[in-house]
N, CA, C and O atoms as a Maestro MAE file, in Angstrom:
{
 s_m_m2io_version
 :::
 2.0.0
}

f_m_ct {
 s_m_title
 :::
 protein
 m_atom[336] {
  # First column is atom index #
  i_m_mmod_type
  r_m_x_coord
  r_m_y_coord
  r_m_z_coord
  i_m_residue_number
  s_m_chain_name
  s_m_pdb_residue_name
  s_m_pdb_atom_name
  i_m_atomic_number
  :::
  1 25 101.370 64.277 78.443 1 A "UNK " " N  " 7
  2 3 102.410 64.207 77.435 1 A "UNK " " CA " 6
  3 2 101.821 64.618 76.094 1 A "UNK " " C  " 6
  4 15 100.867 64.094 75.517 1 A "UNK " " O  " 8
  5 25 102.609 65.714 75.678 2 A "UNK " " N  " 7
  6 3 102.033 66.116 74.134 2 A "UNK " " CA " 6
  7 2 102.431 64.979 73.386 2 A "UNK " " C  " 6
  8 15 103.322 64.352 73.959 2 A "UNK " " O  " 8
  9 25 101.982 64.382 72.024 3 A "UNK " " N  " 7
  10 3 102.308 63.616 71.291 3 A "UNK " " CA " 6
  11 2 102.079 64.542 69.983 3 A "UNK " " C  " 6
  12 15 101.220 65.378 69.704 3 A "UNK " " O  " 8
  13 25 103.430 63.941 69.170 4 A "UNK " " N  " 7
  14 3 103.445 64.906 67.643 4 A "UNK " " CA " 6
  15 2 102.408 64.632 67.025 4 A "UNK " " C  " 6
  16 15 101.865 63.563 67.305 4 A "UNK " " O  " 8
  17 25 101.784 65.531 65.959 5 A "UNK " " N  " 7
  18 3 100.654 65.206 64.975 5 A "UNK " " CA " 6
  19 2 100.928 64.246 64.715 5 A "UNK " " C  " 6
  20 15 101.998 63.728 65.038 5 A "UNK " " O  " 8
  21 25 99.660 63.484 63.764 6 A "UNK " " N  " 7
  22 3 99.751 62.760 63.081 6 A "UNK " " CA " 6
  23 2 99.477 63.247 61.648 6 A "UNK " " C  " 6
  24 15 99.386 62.545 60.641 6 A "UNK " " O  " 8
  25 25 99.377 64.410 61.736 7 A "UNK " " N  " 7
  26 3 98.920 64.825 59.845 7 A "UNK " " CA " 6
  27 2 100.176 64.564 59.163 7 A "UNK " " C  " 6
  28 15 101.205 64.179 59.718 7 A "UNK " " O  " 8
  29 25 99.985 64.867 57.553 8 A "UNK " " N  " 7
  30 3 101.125 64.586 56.564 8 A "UNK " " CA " 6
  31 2 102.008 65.565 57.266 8 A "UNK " " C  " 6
  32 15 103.169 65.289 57.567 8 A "UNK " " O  " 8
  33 25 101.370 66.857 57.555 9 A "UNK " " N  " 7
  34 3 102.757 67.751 57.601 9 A "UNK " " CA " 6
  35 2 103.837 67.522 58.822 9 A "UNK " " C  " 6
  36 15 103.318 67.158 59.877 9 A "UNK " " O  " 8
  37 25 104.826 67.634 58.826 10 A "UNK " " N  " 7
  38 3 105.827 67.437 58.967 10 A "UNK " " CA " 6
  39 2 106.474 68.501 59.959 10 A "UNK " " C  " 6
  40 15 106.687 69.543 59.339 10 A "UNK " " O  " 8
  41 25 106.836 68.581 61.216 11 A "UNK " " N  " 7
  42 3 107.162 69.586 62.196 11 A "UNK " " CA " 6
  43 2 107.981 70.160 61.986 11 A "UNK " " C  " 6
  44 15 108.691 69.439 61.285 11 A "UNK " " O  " 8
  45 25 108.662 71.495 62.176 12 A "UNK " " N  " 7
  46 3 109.893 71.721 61.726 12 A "UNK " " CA " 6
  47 2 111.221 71.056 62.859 12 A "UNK " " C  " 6
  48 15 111.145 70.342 63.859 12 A "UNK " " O  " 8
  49 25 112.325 71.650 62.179 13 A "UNK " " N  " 7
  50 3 113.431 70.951 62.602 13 A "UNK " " CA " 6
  51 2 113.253 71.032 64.286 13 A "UNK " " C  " 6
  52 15 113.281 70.253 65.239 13 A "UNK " " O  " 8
  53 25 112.981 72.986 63.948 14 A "UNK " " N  " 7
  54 3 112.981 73.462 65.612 14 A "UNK " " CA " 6
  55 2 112.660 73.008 66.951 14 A "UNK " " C  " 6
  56 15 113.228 72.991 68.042 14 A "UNK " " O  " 8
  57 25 110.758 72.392 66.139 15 A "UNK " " N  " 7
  58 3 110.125 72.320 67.037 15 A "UNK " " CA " 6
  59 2 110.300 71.195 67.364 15 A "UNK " " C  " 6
  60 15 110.296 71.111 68.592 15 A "UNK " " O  " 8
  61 25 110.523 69.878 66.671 16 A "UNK " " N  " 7
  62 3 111.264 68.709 66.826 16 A "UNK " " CA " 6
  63 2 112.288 68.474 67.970 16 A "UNK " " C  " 6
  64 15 112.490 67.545 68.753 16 A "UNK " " O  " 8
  65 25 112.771 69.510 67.782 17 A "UNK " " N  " 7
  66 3 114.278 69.350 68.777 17 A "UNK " " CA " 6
  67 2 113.804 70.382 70.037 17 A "UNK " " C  " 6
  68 15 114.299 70.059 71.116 17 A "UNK " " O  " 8
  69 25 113.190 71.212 70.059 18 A "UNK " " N  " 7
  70 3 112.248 71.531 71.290 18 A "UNK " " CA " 6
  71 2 111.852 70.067 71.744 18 A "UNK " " C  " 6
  72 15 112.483 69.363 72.532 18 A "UNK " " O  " 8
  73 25 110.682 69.756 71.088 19 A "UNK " " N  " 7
  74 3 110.214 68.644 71.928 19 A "UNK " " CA " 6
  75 2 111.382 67.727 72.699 19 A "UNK " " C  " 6
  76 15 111.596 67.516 73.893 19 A "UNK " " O  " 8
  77 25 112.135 67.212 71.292 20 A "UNK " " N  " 7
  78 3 113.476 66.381 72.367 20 A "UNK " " CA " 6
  79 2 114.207 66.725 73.558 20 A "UNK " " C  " 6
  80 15 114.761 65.938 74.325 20 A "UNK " " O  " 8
  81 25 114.157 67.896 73.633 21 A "UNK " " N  " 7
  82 3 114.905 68.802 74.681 21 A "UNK " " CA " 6
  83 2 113.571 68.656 75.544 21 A "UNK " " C  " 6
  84 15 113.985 67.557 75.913 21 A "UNK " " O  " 8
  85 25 112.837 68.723 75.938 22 A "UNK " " N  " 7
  86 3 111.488 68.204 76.713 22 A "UNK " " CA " 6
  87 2 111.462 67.130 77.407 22 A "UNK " " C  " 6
  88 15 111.221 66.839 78.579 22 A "UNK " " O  " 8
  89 25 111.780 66.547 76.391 23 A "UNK " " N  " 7
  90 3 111.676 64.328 76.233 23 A "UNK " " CA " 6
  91 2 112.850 64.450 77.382 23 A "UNK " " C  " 6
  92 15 112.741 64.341 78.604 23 A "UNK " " O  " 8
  93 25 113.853 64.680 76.680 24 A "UNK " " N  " 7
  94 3 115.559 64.401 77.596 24 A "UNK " " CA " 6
  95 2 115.385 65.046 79.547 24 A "UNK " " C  " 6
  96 15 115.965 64.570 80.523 24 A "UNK " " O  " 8
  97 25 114.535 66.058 79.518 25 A "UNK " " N  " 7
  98 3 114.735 66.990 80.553 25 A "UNK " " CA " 6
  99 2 113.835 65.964 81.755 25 A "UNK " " C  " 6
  100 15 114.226 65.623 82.871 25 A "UNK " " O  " 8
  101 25 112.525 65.640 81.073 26 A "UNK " " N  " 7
  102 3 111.405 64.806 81.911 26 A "UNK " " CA " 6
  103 2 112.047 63.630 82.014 26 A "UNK " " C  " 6
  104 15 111.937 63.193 83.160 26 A "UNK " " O  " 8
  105 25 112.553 63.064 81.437 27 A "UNK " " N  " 7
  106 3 113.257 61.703 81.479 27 A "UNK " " CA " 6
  107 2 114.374 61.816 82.737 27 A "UNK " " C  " 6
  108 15 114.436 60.987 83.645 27 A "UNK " " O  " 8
  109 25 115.362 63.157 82.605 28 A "UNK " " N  " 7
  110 3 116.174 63.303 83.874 28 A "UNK " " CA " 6
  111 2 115.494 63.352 85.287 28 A "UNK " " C  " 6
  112 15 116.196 63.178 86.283 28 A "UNK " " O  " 8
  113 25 114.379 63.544 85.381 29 A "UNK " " N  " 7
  114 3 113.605 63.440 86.770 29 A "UNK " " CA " 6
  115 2 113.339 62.052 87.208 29 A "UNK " " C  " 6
  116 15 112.481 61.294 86.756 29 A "UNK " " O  " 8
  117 25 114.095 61.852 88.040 30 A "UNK " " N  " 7
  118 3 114.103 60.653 89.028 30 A "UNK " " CA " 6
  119 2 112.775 60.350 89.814 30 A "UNK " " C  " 6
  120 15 112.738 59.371 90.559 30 A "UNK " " O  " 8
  121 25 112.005 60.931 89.707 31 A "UNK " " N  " 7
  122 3 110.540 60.302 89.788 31 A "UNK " " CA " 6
  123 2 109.718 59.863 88.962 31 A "UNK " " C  " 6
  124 15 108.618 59.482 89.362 31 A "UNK " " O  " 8
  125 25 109.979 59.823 87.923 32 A "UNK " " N  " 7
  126 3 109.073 59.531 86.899 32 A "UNK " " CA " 6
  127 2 109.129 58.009 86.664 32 A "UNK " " C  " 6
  128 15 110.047 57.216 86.455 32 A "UNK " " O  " 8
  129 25 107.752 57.907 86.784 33 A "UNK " " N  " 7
  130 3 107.593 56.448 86.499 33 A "UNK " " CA " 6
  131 2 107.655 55.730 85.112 33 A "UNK " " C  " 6
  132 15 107.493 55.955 83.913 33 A "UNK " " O  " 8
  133 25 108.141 54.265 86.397 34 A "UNK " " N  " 7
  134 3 109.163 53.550 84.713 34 A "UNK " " CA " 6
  135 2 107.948 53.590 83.654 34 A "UNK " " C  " 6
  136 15 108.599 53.918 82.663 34 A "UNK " " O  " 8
  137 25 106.839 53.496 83.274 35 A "UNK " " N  " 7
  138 3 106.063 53.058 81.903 35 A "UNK " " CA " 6
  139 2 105.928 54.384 81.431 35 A "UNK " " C  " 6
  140 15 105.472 54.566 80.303 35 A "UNK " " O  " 8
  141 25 106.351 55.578 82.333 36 A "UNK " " N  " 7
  142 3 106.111 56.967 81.466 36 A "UNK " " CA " 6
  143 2 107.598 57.125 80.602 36 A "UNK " " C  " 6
  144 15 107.765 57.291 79.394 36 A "UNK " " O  " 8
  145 25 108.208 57.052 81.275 37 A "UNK " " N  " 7
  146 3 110.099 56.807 80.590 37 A "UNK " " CA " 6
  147 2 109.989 56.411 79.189 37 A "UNK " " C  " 6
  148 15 110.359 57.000 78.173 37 A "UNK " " O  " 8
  149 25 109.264 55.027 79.385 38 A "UNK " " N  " 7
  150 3 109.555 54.093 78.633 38 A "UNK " " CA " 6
  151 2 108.641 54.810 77.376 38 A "UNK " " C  " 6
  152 15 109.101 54.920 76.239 38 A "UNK " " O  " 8
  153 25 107.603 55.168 77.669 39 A "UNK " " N  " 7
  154 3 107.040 56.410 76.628 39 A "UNK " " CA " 6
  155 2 107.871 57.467 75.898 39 A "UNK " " C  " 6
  156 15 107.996 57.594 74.680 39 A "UNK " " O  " 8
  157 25 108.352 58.115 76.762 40 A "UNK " " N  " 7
  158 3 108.867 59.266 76.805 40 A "UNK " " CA " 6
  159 2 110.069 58.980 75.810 40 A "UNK " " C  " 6
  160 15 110.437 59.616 74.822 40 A "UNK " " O  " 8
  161 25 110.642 57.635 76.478 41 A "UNK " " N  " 7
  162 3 112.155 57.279 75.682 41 A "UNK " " CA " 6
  163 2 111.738 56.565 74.339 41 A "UNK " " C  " 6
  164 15 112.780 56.301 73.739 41 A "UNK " " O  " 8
  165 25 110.720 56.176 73.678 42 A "UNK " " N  " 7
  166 3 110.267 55.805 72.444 42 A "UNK " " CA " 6
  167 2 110.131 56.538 71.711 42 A "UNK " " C  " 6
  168 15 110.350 56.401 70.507 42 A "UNK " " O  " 8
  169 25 109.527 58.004 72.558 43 A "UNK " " N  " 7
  170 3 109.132 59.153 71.551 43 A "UNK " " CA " 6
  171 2 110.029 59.927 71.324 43 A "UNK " " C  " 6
  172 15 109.802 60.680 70.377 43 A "UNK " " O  " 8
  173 25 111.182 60.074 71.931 44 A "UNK " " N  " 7
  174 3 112.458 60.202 72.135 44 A "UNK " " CA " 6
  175 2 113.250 60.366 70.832 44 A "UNK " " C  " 6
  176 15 113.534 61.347 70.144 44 A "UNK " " O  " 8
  177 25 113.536 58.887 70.728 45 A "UNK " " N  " 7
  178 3 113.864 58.157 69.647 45 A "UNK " " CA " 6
  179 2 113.682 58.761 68.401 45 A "UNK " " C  " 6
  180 15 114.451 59.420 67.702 45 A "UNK " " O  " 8
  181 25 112.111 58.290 68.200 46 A "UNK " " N  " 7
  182 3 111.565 58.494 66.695 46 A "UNK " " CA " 6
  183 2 112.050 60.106 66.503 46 A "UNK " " C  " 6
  184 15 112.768 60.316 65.525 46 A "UNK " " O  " 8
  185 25 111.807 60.930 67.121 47 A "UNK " " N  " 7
  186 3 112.252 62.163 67.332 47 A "UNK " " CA " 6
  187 2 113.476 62.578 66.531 47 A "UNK " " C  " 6
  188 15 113.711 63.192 65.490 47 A "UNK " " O  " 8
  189 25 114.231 61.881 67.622 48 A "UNK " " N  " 7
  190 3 116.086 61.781 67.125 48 A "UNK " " CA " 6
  191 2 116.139 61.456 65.649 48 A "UNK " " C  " 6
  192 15 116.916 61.962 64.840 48 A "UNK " " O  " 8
  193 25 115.250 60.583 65.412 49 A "UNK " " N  " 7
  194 3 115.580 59.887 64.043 49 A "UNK " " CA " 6
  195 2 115.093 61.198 62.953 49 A "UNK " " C  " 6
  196 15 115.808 61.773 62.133 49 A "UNK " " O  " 8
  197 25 114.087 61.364 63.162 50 A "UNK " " N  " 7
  198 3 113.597 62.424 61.975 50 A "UNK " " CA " 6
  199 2 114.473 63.651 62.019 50 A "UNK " " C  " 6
  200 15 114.612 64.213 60.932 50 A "UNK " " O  " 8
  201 25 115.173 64.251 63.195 51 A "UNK " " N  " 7
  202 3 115.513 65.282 63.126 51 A "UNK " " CA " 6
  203 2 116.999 64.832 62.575 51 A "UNK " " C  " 6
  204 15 117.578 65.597 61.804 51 A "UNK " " O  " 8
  205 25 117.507 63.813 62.899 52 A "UNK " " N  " 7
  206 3 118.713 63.648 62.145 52 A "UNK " " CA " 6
  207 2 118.443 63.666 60.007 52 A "UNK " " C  " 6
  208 15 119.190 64.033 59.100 52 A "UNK " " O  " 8
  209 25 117.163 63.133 60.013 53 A "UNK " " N  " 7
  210 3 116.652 63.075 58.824 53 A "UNK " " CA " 6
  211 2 116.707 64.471 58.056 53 A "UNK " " C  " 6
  212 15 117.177 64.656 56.933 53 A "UNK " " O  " 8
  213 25 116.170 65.342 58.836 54 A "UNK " " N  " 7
  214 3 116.333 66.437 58.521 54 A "UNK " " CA " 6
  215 2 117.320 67.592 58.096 54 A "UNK " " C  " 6
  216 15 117.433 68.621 57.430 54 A "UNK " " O  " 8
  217 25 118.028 66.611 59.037 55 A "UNK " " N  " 7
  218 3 119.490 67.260 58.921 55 A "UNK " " CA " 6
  219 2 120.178 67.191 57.723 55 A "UNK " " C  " 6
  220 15 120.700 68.131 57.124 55 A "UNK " " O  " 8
  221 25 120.132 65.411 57.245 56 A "UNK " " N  " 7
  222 3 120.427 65.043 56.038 56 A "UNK " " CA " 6
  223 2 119.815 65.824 54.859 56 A "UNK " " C  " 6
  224 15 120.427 66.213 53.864 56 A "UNK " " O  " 8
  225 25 118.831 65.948 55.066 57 A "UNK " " N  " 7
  226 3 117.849 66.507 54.098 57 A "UNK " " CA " 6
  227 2 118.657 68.091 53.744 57 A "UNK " " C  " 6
  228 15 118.990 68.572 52.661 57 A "UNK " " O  " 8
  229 25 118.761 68.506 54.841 58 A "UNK " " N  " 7
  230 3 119.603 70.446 54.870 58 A "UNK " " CA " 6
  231 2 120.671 70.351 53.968 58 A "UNK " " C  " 6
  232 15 120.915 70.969 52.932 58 A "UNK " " O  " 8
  233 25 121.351 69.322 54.653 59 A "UNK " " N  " 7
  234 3 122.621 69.100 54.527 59 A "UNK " " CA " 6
  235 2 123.027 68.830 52.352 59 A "UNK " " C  " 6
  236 15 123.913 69.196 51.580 59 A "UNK " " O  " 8
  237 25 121.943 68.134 52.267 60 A "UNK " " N  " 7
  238 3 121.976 67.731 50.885 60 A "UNK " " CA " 6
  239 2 121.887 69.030 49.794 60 A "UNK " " C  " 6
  240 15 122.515 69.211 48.751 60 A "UNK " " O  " 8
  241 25 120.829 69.878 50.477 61 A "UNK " " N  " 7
  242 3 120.573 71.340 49.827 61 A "UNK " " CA " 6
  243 2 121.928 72.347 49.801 61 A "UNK " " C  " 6
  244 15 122.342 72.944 48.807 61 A "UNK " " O  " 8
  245 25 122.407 72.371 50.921 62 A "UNK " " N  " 7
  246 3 124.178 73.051 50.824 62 A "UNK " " CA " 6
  247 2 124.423 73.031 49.803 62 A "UNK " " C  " 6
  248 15 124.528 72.062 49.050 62 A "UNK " " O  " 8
  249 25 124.628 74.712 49.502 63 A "UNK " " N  " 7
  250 3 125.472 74.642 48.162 63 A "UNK " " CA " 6
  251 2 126.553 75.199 48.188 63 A "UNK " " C  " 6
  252 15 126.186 76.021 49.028 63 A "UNK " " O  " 8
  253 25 127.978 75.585 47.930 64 A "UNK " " N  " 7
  254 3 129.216 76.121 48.217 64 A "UNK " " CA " 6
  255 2 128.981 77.103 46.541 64 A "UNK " " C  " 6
  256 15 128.701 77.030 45.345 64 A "UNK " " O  " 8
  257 25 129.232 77.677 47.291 65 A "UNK " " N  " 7
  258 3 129.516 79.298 46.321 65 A "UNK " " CA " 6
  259 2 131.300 79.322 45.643 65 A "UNK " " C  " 6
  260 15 132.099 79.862 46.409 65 A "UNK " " O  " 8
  261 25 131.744 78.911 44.635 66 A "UNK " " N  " 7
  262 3 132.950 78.917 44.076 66 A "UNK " " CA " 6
  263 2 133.726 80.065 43.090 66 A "UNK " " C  " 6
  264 15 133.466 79.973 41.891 66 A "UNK " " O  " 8
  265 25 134.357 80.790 43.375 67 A "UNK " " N  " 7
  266 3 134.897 81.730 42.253 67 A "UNK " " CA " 6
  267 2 135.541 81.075 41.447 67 A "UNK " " C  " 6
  268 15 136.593 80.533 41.789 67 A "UNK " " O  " 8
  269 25 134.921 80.955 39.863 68 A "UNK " " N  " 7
  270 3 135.905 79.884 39.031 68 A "UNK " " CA " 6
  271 2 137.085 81.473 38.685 68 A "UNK " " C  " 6
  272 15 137.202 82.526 39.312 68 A "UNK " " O  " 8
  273 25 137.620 81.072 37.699 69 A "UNK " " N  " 7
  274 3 138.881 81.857 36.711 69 A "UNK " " CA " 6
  275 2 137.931 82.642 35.881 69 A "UNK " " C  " 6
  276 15 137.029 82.183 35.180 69 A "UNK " " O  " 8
  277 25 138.341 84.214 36.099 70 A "UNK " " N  " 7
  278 3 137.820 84.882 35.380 70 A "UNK " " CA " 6
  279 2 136.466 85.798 36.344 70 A "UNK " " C  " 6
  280 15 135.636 86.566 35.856 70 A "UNK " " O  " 8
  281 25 136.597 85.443 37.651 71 A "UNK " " N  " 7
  282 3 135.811 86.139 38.503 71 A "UNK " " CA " 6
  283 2 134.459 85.496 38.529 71 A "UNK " " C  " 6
  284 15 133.769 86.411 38.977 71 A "UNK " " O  " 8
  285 25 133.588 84.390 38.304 72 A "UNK " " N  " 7
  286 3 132.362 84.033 38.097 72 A "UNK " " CA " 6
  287 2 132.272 83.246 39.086 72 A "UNK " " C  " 6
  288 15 133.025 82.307 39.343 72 A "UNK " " O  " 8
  289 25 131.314 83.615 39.697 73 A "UNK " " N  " 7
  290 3 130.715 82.760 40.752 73 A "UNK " " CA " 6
  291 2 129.797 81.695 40.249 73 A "UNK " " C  " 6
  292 15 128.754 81.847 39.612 73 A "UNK " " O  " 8
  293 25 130.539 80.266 40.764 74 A "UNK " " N  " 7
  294 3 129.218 79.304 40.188 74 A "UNK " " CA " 6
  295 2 128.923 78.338 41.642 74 A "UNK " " C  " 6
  296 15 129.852 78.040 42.392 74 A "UNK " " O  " 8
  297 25 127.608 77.946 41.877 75 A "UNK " " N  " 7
  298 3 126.970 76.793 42.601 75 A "UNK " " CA " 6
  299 2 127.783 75.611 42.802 75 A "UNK " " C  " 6
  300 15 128.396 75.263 41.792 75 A "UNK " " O  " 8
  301 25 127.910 75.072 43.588 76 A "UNK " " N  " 7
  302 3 128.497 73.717 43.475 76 A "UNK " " CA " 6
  303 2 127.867 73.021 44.480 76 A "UNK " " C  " 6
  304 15 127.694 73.525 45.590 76 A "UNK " " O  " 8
  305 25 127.422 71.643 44.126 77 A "UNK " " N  " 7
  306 3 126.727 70.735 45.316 77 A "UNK " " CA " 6
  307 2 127.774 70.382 46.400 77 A "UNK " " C  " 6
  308 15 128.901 69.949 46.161 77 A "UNK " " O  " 8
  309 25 127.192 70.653 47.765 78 A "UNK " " N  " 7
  310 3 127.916 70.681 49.094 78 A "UNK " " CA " 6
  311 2 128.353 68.714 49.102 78 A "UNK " " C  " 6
  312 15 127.487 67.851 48.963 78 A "UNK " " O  " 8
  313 25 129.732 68.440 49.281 79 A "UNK " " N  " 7
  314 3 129.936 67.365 49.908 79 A "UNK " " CA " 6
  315 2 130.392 67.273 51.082 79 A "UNK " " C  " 6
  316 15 131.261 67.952 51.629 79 A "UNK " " O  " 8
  317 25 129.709 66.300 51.518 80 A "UNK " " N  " 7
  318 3 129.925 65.654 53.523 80 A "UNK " " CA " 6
  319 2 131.373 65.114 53.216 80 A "UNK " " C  " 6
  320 15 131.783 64.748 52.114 80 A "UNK " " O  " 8
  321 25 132.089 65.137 54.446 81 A "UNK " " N  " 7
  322 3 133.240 65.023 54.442 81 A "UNK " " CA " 6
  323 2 132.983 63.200 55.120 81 A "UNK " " C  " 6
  324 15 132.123 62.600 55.765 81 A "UNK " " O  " 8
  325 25 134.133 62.940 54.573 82 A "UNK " " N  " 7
  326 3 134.271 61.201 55.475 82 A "UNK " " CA " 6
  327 2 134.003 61.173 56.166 82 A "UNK " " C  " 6
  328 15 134.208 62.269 56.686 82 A "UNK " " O  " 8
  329 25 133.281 60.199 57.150 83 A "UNK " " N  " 7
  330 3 133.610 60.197 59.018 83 A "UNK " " CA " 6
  331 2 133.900 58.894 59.127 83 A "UNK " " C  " 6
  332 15 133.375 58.027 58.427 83 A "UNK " " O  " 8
  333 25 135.058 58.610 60.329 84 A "UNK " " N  " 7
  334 3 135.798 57.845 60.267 84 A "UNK " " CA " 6
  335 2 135.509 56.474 61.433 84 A "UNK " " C  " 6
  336 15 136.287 55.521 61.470 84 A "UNK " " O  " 8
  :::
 }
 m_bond[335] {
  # First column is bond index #
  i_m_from
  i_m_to
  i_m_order
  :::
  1 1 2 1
  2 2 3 1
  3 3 4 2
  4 3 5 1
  5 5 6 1
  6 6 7 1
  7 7 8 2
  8 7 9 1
  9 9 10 1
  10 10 11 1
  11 11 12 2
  12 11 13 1
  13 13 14 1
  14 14 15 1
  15 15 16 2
  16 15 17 1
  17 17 18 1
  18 18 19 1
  19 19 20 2
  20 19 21 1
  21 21 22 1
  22 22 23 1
  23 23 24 2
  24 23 25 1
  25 25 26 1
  26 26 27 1
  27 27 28 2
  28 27 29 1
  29 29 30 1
  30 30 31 1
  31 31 32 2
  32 31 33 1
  33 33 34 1
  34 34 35 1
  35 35 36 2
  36 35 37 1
  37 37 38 1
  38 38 39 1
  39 39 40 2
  40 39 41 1
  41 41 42 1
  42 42 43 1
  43 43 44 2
  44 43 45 1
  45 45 46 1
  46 46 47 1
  47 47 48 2
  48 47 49 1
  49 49 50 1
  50 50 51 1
  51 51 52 2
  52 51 53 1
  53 53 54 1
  54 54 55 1
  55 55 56 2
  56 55 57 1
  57 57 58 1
  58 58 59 1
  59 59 60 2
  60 59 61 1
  61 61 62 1
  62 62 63 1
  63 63 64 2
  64 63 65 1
  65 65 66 1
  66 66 67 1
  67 67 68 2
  68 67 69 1
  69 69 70 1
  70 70 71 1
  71 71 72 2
  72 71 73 1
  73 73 74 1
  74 74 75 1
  75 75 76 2
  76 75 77 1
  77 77 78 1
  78 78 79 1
  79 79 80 2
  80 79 81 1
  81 81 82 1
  82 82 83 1
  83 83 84 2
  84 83 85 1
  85 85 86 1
  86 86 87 1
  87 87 88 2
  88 87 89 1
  89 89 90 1
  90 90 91 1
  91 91 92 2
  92 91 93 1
  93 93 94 1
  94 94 95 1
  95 95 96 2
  96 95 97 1
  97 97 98 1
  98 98 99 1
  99 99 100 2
  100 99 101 1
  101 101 102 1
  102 102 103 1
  103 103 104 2
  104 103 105 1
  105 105 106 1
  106 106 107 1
  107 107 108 2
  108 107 109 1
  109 109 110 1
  110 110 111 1
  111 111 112 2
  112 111 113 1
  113 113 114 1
  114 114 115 1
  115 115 116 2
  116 115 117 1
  117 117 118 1
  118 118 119 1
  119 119 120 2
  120 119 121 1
  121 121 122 1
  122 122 123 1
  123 123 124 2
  124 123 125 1
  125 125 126 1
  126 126 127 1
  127 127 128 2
  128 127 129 1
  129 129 130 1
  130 130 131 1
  131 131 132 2
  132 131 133 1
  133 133 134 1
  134 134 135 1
  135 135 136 2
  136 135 137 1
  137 137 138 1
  138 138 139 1
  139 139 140 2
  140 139 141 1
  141 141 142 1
  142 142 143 1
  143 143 144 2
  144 143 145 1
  145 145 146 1
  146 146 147 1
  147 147 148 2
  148 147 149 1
  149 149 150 1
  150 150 151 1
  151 151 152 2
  152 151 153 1
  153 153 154 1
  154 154 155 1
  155 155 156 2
  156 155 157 1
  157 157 158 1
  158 158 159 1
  159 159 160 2
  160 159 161 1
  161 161 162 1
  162 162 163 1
  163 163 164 2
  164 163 165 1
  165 165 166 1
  166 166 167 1
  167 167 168 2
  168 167 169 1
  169 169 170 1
  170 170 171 1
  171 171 172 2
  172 171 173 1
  173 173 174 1
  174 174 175 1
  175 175 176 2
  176 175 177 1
  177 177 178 1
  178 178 179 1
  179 179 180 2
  180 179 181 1
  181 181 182 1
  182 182 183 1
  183 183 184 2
  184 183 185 1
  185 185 186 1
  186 186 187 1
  187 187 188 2
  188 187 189 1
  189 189 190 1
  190 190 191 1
  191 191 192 2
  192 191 193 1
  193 193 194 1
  194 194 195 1
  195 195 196 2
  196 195 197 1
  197 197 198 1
  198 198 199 1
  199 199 200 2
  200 199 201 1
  201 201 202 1
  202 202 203 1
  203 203 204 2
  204 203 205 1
  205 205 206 1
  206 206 207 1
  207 207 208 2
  208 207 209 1
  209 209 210 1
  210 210 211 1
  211 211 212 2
  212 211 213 1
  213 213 214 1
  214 214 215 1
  215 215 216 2
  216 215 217 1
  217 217 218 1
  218 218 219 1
  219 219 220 2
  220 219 221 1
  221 221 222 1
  222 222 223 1
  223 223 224 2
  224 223 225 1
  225 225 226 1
  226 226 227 1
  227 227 228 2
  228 227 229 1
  229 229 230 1
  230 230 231 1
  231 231 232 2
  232 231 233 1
  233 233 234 1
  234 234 235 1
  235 235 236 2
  236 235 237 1
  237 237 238 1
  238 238 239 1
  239 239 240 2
  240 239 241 1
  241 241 242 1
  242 242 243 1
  243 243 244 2
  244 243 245 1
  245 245 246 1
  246 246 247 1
  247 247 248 2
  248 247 249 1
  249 249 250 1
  250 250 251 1
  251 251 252 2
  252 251 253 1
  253 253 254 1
  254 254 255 1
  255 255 256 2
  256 255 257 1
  257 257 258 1
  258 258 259 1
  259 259 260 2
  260 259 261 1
  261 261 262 1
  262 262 263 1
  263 263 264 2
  264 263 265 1
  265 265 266 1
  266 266 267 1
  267 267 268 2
  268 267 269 1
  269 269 270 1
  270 270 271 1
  271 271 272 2
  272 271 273 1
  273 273 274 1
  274 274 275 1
  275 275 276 2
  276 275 277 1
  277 277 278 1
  278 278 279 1
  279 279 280 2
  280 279 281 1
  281 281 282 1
  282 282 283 1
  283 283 284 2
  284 283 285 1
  285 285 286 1
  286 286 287 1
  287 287 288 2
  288 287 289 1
  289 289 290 1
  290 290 291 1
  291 291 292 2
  292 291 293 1
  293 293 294 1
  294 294 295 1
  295 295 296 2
  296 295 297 1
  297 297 298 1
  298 298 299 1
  299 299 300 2
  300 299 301 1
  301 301 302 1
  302 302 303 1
  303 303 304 2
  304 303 305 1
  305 305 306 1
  306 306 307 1
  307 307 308 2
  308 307 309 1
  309 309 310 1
  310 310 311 1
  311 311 312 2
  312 311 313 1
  313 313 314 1
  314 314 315 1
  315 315 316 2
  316 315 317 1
  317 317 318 1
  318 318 319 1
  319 319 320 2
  320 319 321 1
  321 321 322 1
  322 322 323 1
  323 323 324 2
  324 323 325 1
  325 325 326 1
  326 326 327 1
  327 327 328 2
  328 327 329 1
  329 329 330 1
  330 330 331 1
  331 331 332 2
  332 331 333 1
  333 333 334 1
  334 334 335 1
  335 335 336 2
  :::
 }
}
């Protein structure tokens, strides 16, 4: 089992969600033994969590491109819509 660095830097989104797609696939094999799972499904996790982190993180950078009056394009900070 590969395990992510431990340096400061930070994996990208990609490779993150590669790995999860890894995690999820080995986990579907019905042979795998329960204390490797139970690995597998921890690292899983933390996984999920950062890449959702990441997401947030993207998500915050969004900027919407607006034509005000008078033809000028200005920046505007992206807002998340409700979820219900």
């Amino acid at each position: 089992m590969t395990q992510p660095p431990k340096s400061g830097k930070a994996e990208s989104f990609e490779k993150n969600l590669e790995r999860l797609d890894s995690i999820v696939r080995q986990l579907e094999d019905a042979e795998l033994p329960l204390e490797k799972a139970l690995q597998l499904y921890e690292e899983g996790m933390k996984l999920s969590e950062v890449c959702h982190k990441q997401l947030e993180e993207a998500e915050g950078r969004v900027e919407i491109l607006m034509k005000k009056a008078g033809g000028k394009v200005v920046a505007e900070p992206f807002a998340p819509e409700e979820t219900e």
